[in-house]
N, C-alpha and C positions, 0 to 999 in steps of 0.2 A: 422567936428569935429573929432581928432583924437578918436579910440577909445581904451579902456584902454590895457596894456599889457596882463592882466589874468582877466576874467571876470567870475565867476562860479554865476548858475544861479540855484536854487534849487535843488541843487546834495544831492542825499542820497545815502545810504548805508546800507541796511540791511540784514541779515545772520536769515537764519531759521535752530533752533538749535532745539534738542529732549529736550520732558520735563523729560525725564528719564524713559517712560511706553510707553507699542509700540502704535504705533500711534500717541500719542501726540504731538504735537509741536508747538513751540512760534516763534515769531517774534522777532527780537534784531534790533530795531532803531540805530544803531551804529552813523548813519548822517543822519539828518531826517528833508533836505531840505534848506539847507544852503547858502544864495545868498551872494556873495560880489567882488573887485573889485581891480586888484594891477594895480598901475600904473608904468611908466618904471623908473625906478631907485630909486623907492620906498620900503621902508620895511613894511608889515605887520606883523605884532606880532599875535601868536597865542596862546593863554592860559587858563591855565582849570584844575580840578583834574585830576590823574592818570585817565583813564579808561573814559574821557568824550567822547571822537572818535577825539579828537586833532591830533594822526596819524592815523587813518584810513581815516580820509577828507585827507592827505597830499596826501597818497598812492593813494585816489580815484581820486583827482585831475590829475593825472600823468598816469593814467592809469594801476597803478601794482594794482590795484584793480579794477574792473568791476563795475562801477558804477550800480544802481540798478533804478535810475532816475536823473535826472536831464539834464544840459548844461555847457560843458565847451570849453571856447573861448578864442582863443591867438588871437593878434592882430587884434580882428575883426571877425577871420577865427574860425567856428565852428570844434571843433574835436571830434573825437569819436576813437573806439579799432582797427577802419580799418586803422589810420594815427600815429600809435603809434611812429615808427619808425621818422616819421616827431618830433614828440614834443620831439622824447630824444635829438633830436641837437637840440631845443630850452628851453627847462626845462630839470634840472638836480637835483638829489636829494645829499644831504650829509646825513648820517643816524648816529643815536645814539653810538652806537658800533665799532671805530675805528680798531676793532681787526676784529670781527666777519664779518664785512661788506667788507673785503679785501681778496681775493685769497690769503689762508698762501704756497699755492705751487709757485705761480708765484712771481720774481722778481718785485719792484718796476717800475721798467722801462717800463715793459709788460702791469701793471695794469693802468695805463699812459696814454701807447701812444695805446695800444688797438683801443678805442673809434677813434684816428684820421684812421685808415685804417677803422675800421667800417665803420665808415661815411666820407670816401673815401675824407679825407681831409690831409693826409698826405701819403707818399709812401716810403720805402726805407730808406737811411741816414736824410732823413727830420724828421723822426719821431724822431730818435733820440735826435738831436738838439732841436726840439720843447718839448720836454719832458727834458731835460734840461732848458728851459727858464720858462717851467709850476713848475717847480720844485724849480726854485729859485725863481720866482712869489708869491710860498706861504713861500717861508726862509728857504728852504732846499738846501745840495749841489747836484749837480752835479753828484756824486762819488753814492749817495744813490738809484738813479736811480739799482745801481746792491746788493740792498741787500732786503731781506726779509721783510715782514711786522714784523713779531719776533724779529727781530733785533732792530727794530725802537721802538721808547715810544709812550705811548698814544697820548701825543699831535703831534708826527712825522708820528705818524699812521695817525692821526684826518689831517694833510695838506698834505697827501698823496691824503685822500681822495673827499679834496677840488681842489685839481690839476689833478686828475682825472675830477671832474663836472667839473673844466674851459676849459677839453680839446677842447668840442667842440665850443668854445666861444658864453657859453648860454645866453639869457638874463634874465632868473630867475631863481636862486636857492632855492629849497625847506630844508631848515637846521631843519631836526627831532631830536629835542632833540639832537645837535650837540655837546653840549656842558656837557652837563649834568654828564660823564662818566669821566671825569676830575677834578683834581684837580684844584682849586681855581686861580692860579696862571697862571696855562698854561688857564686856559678856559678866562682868560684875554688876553693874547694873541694871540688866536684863533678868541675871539672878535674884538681883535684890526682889527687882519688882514683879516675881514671879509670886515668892514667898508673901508678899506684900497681897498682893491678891488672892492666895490659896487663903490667908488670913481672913480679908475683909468679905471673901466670896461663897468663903468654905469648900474649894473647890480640892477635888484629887487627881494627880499629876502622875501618869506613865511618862518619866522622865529618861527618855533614851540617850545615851551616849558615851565613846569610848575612853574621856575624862574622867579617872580615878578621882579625882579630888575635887573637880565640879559636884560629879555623882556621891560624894560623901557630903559634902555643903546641903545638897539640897534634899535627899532621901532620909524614912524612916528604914527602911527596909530595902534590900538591894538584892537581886535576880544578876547570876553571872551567867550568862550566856556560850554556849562553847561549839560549834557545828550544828546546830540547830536544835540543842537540846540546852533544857534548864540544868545548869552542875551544882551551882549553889543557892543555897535561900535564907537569908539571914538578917537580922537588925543591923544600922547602919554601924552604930559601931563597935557589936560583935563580929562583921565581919571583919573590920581592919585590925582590931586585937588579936583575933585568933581565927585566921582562914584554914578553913577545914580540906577543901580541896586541892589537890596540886596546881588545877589552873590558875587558881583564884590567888593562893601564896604564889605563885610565880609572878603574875602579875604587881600585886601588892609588893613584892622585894625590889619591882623595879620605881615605885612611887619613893619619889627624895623626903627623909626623914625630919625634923625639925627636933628630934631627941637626939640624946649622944648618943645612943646605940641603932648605930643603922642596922637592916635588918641586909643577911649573906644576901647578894644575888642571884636568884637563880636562872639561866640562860635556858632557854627549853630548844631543842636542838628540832632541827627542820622548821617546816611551813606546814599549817596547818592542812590535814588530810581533803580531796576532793571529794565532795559533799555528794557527789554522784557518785563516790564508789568509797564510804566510808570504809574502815579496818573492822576484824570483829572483835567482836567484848565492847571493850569501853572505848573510845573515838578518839580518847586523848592520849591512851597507851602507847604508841609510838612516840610521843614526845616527852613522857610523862618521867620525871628522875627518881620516883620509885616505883615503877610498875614494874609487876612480876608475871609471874603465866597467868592464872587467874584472870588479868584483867586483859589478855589477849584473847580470851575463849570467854567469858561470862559477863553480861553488858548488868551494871551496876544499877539500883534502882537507885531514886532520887528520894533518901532514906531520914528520919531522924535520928540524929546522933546525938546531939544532945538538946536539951528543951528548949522550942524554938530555930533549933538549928539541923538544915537539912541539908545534904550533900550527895554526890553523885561519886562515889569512890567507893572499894573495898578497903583501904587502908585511911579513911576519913580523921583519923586519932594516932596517926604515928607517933610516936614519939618526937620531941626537937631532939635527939640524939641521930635519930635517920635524916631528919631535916639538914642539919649541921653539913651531915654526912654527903648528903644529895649536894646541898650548897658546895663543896669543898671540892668536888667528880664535876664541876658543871663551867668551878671556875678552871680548874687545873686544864679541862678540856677546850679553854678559850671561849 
């Protein structure tokens, strides 16, 4: 049996921060034991409020972070901080910031073809050419190879920096919030041509980002992210038809409908728990419009419910009677 492309196996992530008074100091769960599985040529969606560890799982997966536990596995092959150099020729990252995330002293052409002398795959007039063909690869010319990231616009910056990741001809890209820093117009065509190359590349995509509707465009499969734990796992669009989790339906009631029947709102009451001193049971029970005792005392495994479809709740199957119900306490509550 093949085994899958990216296989991460309870990876966490935690940061021991001061409480403010000497001596003291807390724990921050940032990733707090996260299992799941890309296959090749596959996209996982990755999504969650600001601040859930959505990029600090990315970074730890890759290595620009130190993992603190867990297992992560490329084809099969276990890695760790000793084989880093191995995983940048096979995972590559695109990062949020098109601007900030590019050398503004170095030429486009440098930023490029770098990576192919890095990793000793190109030499001399070769690199040139090949960073020409990476360059019209994401629909840029030729000519841009000799000018500045400053010079370039957000979205010329943003397929600089995916011509960059194809240098080494990876097979999965990690896209952190890739999109997010553009305008509406270009972040469709940064999409397009993402799709457009998972195509011709075969390539598979841990596509990060807080975009309900970006992350349904471009995923087979979608991860909801909640306080540093995985709550939902699901096909892209089992999960918009029928979210299992209360996060995941709160969220989705807040995405704009294009049916006649919008779906109730539901308003989740506070700000999400501090990650240094989560609640106990389950993390999302104090915000949660049906939780009961159970899930203030008993922390919920990340279960299947039904085939293919895996959730992090005790009540993962309520009824839409209790939903209705949740909806109707949630507006009445403002």
């Amino acid at each position: 049996m093949t085994p899958p492309l990216l296989e991460v196996r309870g990876l966490a992530k935690h940061y021991v921060r001061s409480r403010g008074f000497v001596g003291a100091k807390k724990t921050v769960r940032a990733v707090d034991g996260v299992s799941f599985t890309i296959e090749e040529g596959e996209t996982l969606g990755l999504v969650g409020e600001s601040g859930c560890g959505k990029s600090t799982l990315a970074r730890t997966i890759l290595f620009l972070e130190e993992p603190t536990a867990g297992e992560v596995y490329f084809a099969g092959e276990r890695l760790d901080a000793g084989r880093v150099r191995e995983l940048r020729r096979r995972a590559q990252i695109v990062f949020q910031d098109p601007y900030s995330s590019l050398p503004p002293r170095m030429k486009v052409g440098s930023i490029v073809g770098d990576p192919l002398e890095i990793h000793d795959l190109e030499r001399g007039p070769a690199v040139r050419k090949r960073v020409g063909q990476l360059l019209a690869d994401v629909g840029l010319k030729p000519d841009d190879a000799d000018k500045y990231p400053h010079e370039l616009s957000g979205g010329q910056r943003q397929r600089v920096g995916i011509a960059r990741a194809l240098a080494v001809q990876p097979s999965l890209i990690v896209a952190d919030e890739a999109v997010s820093s553009l305008d509406v117009s270009v972040q469709a065509q940064i999409l397009n041509l993402l799709k457009d190359l998972q195509s011709r590349h075969r390539l598979a995509y841990l596509f990060v980002s807080h975009d309900l509707g970006v992350v349904k465009y471009m995923s087979h499969r979608i991860a909801v992210m909640y306080l540093g734990d995985i709550v939902e796992f699901a096909s892209s669009k089992e999960l918009y038809e029928r979210p299992l989790h209360p996060y995941t339906r709160a969220l989705m009631s807040a995405v704009p409908s294009v049916h006649a029947v919008q779906r109730k709102r539901i308003r989740l009451a506070g700000e999400p728990p501090d990650p240094g001193d989560p609640p106990p049971g389950c993390k999302f029970h104090p915000r949660c419009p049906i939780a009961e005792t159970v899930c203030s005392v008993t922390i919920p495994g990340l279960d299947e419910w039904l085939p293919g479809r895996h959730a992090a709740c005790h009540f993962a199957l309520a009824g839409e009677e209790v939903w209705a119900a949740a909806a109707d306490e949630t507006e009445a509550g403002g």
